[in-house]
C-alpha positions as CSV (number, residue, x, y, z in Angstrom):
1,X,104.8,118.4,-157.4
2,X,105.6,115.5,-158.9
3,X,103.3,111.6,-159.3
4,X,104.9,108.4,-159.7
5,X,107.9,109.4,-158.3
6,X,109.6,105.9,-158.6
7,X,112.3,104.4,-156.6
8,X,116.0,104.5,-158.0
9,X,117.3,101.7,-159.7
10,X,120.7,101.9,-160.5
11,X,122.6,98.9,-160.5
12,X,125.4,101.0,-158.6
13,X,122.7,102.2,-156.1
14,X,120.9,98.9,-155.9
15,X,123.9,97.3,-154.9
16,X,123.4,98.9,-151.4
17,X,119.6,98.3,-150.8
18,X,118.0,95.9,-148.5
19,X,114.8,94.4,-150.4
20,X,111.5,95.6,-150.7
21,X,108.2,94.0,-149.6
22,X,107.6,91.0,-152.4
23,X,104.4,92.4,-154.5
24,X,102.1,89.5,-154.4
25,X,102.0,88.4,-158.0
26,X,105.8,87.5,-158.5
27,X,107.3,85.1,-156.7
28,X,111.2,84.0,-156.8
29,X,112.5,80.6,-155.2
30,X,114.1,80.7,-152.0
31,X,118.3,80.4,-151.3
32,X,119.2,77.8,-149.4
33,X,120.4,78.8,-145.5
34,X,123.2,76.4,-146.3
35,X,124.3,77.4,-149.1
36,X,125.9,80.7,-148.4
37,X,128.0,80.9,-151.8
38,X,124.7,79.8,-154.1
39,X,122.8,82.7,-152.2
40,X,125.3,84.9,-153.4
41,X,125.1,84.2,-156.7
42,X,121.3,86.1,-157.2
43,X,119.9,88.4,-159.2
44,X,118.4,91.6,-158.1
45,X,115.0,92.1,-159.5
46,X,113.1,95.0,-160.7
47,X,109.3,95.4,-161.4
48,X,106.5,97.4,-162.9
49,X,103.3,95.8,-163.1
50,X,100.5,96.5,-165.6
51,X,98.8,98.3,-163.3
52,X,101.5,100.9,-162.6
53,X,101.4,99.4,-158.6
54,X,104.8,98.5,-158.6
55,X,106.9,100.9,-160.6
56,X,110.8,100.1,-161.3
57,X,110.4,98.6,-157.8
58,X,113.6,96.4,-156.1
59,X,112.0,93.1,-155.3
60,X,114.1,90.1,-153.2
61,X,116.8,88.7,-154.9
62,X,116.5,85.5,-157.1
63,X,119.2,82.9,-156.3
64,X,120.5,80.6,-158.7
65,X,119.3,77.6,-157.0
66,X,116.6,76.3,-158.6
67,X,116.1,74.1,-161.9
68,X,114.8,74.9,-165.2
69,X,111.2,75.6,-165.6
70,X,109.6,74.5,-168.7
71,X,109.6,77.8,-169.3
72,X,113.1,78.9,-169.2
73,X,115.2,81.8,-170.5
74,X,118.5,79.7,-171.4
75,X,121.4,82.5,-171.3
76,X,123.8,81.6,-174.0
77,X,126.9,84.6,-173.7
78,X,128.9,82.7,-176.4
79,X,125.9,84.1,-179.4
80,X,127.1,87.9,-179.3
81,X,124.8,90.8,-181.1
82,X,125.6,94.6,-182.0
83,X,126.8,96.6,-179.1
84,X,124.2,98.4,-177.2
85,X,124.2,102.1,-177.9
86,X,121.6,104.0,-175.7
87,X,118.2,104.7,-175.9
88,X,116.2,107.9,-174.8
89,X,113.3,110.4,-176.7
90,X,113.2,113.3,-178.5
91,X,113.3,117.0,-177.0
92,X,110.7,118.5,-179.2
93,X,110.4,122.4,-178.8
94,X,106.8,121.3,-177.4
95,X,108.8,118.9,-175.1
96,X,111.5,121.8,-174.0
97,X,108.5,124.7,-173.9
98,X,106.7,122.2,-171.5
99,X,109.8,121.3,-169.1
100,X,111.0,125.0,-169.0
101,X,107.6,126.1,-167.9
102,X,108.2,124.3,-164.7
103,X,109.0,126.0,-161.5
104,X,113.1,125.6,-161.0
105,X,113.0,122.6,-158.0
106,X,110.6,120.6,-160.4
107,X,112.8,121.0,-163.8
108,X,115.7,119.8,-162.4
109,X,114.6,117.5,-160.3
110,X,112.6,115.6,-163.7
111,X,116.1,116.1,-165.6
112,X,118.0,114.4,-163.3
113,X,115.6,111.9,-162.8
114,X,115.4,111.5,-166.6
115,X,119.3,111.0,-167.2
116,X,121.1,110.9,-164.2
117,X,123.1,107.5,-164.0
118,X,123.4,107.6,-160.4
119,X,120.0,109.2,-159.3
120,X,117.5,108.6,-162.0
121,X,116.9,106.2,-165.1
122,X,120.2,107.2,-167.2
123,X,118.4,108.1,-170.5
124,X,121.5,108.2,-173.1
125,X,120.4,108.6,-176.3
126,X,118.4,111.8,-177.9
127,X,117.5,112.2,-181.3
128,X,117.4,115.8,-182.1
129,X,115.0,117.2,-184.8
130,X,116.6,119.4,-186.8
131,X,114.0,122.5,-187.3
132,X,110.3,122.0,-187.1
133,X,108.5,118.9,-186.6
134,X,104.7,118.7,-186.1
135,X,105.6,119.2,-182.1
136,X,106.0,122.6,-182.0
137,X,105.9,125.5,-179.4
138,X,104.8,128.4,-182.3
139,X,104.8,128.1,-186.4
140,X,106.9,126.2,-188.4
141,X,110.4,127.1,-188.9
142,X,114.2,126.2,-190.3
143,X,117.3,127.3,-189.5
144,X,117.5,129.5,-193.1
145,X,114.4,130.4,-194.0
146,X,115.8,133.3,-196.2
147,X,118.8,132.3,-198.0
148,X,121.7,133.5,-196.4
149,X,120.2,134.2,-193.0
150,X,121.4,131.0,-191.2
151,X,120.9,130.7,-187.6
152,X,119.6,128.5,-184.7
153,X,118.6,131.3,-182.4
154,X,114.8,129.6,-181.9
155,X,116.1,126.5,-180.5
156,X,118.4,128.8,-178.0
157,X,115.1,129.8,-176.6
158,X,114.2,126.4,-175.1
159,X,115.4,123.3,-176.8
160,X,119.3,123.9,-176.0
161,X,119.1,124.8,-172.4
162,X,117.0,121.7,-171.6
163,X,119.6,119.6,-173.8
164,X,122.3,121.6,-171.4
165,X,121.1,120.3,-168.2
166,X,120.3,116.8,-169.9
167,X,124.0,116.7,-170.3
168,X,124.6,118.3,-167.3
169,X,123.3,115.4,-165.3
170,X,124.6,112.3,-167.8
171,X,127.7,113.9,-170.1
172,X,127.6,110.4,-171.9
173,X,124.4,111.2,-173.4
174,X,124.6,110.7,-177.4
175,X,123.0,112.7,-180.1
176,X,121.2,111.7,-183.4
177,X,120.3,114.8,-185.3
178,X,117.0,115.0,-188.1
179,X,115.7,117.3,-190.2
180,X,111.6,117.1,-190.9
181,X,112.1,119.5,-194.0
182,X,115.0,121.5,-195.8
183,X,114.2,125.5,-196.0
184,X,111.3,125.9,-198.3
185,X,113.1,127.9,-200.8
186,X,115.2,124.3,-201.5
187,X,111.7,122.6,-202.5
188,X,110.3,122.5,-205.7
189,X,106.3,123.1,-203.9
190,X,107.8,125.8,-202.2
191,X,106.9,124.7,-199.0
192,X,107.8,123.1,-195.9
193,X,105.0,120.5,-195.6
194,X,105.3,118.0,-198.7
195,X,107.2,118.5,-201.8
196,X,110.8,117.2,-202.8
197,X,114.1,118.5,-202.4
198,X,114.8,120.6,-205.7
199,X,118.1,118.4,-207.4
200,X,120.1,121.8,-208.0
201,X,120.0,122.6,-204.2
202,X,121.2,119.1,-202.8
203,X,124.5,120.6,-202.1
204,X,123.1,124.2,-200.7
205,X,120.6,121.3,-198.4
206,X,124.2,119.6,-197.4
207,X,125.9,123.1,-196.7
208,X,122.8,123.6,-194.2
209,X,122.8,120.3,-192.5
210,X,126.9,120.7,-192.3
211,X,126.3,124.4,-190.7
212,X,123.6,122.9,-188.2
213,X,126.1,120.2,-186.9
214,X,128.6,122.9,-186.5
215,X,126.1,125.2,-184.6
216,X,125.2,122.6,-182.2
217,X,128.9,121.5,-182.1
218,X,128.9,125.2,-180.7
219,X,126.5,124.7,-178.1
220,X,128.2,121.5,-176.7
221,X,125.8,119.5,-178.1
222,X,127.6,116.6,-180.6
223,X,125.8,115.2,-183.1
224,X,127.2,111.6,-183.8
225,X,124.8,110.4,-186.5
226,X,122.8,112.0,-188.6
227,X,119.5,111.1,-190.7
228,X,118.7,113.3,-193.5
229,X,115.2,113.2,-193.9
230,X,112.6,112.1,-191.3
231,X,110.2,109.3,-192.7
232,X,111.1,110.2,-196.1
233,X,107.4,108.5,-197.9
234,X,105.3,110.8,-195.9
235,X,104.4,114.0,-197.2
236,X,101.7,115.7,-194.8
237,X,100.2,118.9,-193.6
238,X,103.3,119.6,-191.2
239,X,107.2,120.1,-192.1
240,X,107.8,116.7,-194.5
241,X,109.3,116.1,-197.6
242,X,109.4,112.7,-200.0
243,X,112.5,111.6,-201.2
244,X,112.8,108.6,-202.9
245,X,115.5,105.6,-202.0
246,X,117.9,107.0,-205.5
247,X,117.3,110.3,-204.1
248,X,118.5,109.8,-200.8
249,X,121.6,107.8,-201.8
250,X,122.1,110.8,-204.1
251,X,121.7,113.3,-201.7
252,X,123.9,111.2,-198.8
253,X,126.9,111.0,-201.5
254,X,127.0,115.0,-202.1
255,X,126.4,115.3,-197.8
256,X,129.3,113.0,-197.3
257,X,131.7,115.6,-199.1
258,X,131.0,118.2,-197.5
259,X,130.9,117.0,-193.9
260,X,134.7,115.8,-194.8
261,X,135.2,119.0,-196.3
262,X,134.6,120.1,-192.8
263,X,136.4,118.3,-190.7
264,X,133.7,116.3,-189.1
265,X,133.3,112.5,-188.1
266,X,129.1,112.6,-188.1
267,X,127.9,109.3,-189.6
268,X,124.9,109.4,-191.6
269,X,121.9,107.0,-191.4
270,X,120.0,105.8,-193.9
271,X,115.6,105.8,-194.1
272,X,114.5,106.6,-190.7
273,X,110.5,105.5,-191.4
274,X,108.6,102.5,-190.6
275,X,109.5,98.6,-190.8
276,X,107.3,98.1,-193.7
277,X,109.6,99.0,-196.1
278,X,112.8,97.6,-195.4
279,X,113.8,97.6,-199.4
280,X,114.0,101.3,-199.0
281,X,117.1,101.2,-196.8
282,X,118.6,98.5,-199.1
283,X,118.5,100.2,-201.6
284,X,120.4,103.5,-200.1
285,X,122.8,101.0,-198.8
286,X,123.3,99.6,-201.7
287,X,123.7,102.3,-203.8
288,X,126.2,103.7,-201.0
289,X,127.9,100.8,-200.3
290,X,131.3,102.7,-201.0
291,X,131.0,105.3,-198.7
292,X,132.0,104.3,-194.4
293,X,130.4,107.1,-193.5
294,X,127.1,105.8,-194.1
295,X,126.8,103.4,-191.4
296,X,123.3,101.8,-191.2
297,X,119.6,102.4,-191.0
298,X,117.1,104.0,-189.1
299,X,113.3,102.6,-188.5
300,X,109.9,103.9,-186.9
301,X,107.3,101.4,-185.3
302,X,104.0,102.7,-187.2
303,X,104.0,99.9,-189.8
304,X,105.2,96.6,-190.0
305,X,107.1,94.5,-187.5
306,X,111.0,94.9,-186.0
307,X,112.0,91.9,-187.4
308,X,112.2,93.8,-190.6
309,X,115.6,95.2,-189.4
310,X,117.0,91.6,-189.2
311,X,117.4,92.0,-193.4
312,X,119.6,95.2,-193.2
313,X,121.5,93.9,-189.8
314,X,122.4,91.2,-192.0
315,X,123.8,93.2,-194.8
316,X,126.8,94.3,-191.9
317,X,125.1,97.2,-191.6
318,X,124.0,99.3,-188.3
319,X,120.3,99.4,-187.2
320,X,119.1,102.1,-184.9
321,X,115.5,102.6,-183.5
322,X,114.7,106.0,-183.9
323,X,111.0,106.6,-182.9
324,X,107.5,105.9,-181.4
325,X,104.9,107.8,-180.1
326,X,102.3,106.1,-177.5
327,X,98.8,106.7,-178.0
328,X,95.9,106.6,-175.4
329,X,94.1,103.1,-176.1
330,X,90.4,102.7,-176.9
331,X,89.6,102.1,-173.4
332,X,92.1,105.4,-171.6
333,X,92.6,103.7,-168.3
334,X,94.1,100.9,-170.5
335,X,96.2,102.9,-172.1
336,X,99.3,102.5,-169.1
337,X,99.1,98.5,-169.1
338,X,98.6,98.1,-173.0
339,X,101.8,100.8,-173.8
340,X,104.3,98.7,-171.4
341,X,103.6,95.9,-172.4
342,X,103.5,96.6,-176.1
343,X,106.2,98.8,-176.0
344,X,108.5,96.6,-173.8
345,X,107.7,93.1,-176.8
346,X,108.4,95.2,-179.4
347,X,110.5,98.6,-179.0
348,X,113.4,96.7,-176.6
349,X,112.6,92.8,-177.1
350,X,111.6,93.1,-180.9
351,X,113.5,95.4,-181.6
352,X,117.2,94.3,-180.0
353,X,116.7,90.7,-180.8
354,X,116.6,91.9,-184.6
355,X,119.7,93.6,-184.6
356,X,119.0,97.2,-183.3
357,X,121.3,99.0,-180.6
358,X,119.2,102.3,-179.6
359,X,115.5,102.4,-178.0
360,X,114.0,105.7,-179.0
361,X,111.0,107.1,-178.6
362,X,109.4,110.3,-179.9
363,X,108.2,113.1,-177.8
364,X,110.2,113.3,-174.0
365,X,107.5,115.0,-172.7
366,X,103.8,116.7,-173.7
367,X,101.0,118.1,-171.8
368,X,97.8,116.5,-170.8
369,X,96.0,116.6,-174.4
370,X,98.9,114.8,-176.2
371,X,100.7,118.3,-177.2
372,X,101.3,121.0,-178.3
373,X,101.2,120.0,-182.0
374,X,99.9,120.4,-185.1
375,X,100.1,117.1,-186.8
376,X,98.2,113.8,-187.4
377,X,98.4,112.6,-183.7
378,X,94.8,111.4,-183.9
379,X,94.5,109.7,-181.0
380,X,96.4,111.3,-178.2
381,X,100.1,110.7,-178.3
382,X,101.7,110.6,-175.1
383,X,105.5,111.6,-174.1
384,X,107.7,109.8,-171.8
385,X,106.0,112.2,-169.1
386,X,103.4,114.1,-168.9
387,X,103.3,117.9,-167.9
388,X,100.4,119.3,-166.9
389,X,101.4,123.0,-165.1
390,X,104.1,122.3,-162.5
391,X,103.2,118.5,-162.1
392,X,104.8,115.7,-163.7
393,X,103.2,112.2,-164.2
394,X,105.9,109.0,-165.4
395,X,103.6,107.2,-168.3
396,X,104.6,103.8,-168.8
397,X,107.3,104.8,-172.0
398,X,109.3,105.9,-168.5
399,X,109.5,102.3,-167.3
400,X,110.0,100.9,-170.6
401,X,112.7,102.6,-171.1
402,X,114.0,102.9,-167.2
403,X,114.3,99.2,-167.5
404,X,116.8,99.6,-170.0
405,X,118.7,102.2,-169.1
406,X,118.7,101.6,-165.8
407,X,120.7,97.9,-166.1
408,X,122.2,98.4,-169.2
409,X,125.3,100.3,-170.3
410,X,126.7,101.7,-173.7
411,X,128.9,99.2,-175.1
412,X,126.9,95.9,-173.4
413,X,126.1,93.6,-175.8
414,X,123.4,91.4,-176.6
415,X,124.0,87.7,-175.7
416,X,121.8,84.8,-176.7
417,X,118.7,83.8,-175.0
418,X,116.0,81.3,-175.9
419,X,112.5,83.1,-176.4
420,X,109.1,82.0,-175.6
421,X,108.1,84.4,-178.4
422,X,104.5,86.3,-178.9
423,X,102.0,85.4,-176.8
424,X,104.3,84.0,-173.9
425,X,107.2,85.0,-172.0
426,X,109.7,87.3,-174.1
427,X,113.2,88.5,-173.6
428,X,116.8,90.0,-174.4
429,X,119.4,89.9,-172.4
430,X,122.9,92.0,-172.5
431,X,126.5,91.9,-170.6
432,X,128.0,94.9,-169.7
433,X,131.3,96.1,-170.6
434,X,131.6,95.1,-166.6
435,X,130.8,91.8,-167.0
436,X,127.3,92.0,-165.1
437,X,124.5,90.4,-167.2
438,X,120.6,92.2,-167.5
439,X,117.4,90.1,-168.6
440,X,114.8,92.4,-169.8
441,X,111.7,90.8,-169.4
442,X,107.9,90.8,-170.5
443,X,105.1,88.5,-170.2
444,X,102.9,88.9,-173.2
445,X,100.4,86.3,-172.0
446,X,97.1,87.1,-170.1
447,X,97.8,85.4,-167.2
448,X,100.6,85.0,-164.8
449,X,103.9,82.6,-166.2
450,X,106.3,80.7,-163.8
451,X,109.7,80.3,-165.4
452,X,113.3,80.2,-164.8
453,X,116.3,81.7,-166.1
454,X,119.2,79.7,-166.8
455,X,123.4,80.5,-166.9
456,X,125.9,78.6,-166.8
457,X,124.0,75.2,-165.4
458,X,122.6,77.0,-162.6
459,X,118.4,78.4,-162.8
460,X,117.0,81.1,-160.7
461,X,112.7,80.4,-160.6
462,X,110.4,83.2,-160.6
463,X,107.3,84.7,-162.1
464,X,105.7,87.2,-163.4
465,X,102.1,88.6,-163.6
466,X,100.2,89.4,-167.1
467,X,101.9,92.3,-168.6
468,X,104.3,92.9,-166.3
469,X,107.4,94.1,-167.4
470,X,111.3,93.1,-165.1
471,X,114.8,93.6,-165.2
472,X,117.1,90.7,-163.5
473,X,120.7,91.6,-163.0
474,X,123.6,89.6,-162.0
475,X,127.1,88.7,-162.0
476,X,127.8,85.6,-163.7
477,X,129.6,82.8,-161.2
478,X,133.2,82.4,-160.9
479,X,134.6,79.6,-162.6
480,X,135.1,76.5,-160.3
């Protein structure tokens, strides 16, 4: 069985959909009867509340009739930012063991929900560990733990299939590949969890990474980018390694050969840890500066604020998002409102405004005690579902990300918008390769905000309640 089934919200879907009762705390200004042309040009609306009442539910359309609000999102499609490339999770062997315990109907029914573009929220970008990570099904493991014995057989148990009928149900889906720990037998502790990558194996820890690309290349699964070492200034009780900024630009230079040695266009991605640091990528980037294949950075959201990224989006270089886990808040039946709206200021709003073009979480799905792992997830991390047995609960990281996804294509670009910033009314809005425009939308505030969005002279009113998150979609006016 499944809980919180939500409605569909395709724009391609939506298009066809009469509109559904108006919940009570949002309100949008009414077209005028006379007016048939300006009640045309609306915007459909989507809602989830903090309260998980409404859930990626269609609300009436907002015409373009109104005036600005003192509050107004001012759409300015002349200021252009990095295209959007996708956003999605990570499928964790704990993730896979969980969704291939379900019962047949169940599985693919939550996979097609999870990335179907016509029938569910159109998930489209995975970053794929590499090996172990603290989210495992069983013990820790690489793809050559003896020398010479190189293989990927574990993740053909459970991870593969599910990444099979991901792609199954969206083929567009694009892959980011990451490695937690090179074999231990590369390390100078001898062990998976902590120690450094031994200098006279860099180019046997290349070979590896090269074969692992090739082997999921195999599989069907393409790995477009490629980070070499996840949140390399961690070194914990679970698969990590440290490797310092000279290291890693070191290391990326020797990779670089031998994925051209071998034929293959994989970019590689620099730091992939939290905005704290943001000299660490500068300094890879710097010190890689001549080689294309190293095309940006990578950051994590447990440290620090996104508007760190702004200082390598500004060096020319690519900023992706690569992960965050949800924990259950202080007070659990706060943990849904306080995750959306969180997640939605800082993982797509934060995040997008300074310069990033992927939304990715961490674990796609875990069970009901935040696993299985065997890491530092004090507080209970949550997935982007929650499997407990055969049913299936959407935690808000669903609707952050099903806002996205769900209004916004590969290739749409961020245009300007004025922001209300923290504490208020905050935004990003995109255009689609198609034309259409989204506004992704969160109130911050604790209490419900009137305000109006504005393009090309016209203003559609509206509101929203207190940590409430929306998506407004429309197609910009013909030219008079």
């Amino acid at each position: 069985m499944s809980a919180n089934t939500p409605s569909r919200p395709r724009r391609a879907a939506a298009a066809g959909l009469g509109a559904l009762a108006l919940g009570a705390a949002l309100t949008a200004a009414p077209a005028s009867a006379a007016d048939e042309h300006a009640a045309e040009h609306a915007a459909e609306v989507w809602l989830t509340t903090a309260d998980g009442e409404q859930a990626l539910d269609r609300q009436p359309d907002a015409p373009f009739t109104g005036d600005p609000l003192p509050i107004d999102i001012a759409v300015d499609p002349g200021e252009r930012g990095r295209p959007f490339t996708g956003a999605g999770a990570s499928v964790t062997e704990a993730s896979a063991h969980l969704i291939s315990g379900l019962p047949e109907q169940e599985r693919d029914a939550l996979l097609t929900d999870l990335f179907s573009a016509e029938s569910g929220i159109g998930l489209d970008y995975l970053r794929q560990p590499f090996g172990s990570t603290d989210f495992n099904a069983g013990d820790f493991y690489t793809y050559e733990d003896v020398p010479g014995e190189f293989g990927i057989d574990r993740d053909r148990a459970e991870i593969i299939p599910v990444l099979h009928d991901a792609l199954a149900a969206n083929p567009d889906i694009r892959f980011m590949a990451t490695p937690w720990s090179p074999p231990a037998w590369m390390k100078d502790g001898g062990s998976l969890n902590g120690g450094s990558l031994a200098p006279e194996h860099y180019r046997d820890y290349a070979d590896y990474l090269v074969r692992a690309v090739q082997a999921y290349a195999e599989e069907g699964v393409r790995i477009s980018e490629l980070t070499v070492q996840n949140e390399p200034l961690l070194e914990t009780g679970y698969p990590s390694t440290a490797m310092s900024a000279a290291e890693q630009a070191e290391l990326l230079s020797v990779l670089d050969g031998a994925l051209g040695e071998a034929g293959l266009d994989t970019s590689l991605v620099a730091y992939d840890h939290n905005w704290d640091r943001p000299d660490y990528p500068l300094e890879v980037l710097e010190r890689t500066s001549g080689i294309d294949r190293v095309a940006g950075a990578a950051f994590h959201c447990y440290a620090g604020t996104p508007d760190a990224q702004r200082q390598v989006a500004e060096t020319g270089a690519r900023v992706f998002f690569s992960e965050c886990s949800g924990t259950d808040s202080e007070d659990p039946s706060r943990t849904f409102a306080d995750t959306l709206r969180w997640q939605a200021e800082n993982l797509v709003v934060g995040n997008m405004r300074s310069g990033g073009e992927t939304v990715v979480l961490w674990n796609l799905a875990l069970d009901p005690s935040g696993g299985p792992h065997q890491g530092n997830c004090q507080d209970r991390c949550n997935g982007v579902v929650e499997i407990d047995g055969d049913r299936v609960t959407r935690n808000a990281e669903y609707y952050v990300l099903g806002h996205l996804t769900s209004f916004v294509d590969p290739g749409a670009h961020r245009i300007g918008s004025t922001d209300q910033g923290g504490g208020g009314v905050r935004n990003v809005v995109f255009e689609n390769p198609d034309g259409t425009r989204t506004a992704y939308v969160v109130n911050t505030a604790s209490e419900e905000r009137a305000f109006s969005i504005t393009d090309q002279g016209a203003s559609l009113a509206t509101s929203l309640p207190a940590g409430a998150v929306a998506s407004y979609t429309w197609t910009p006016a013909a030219d008079s």
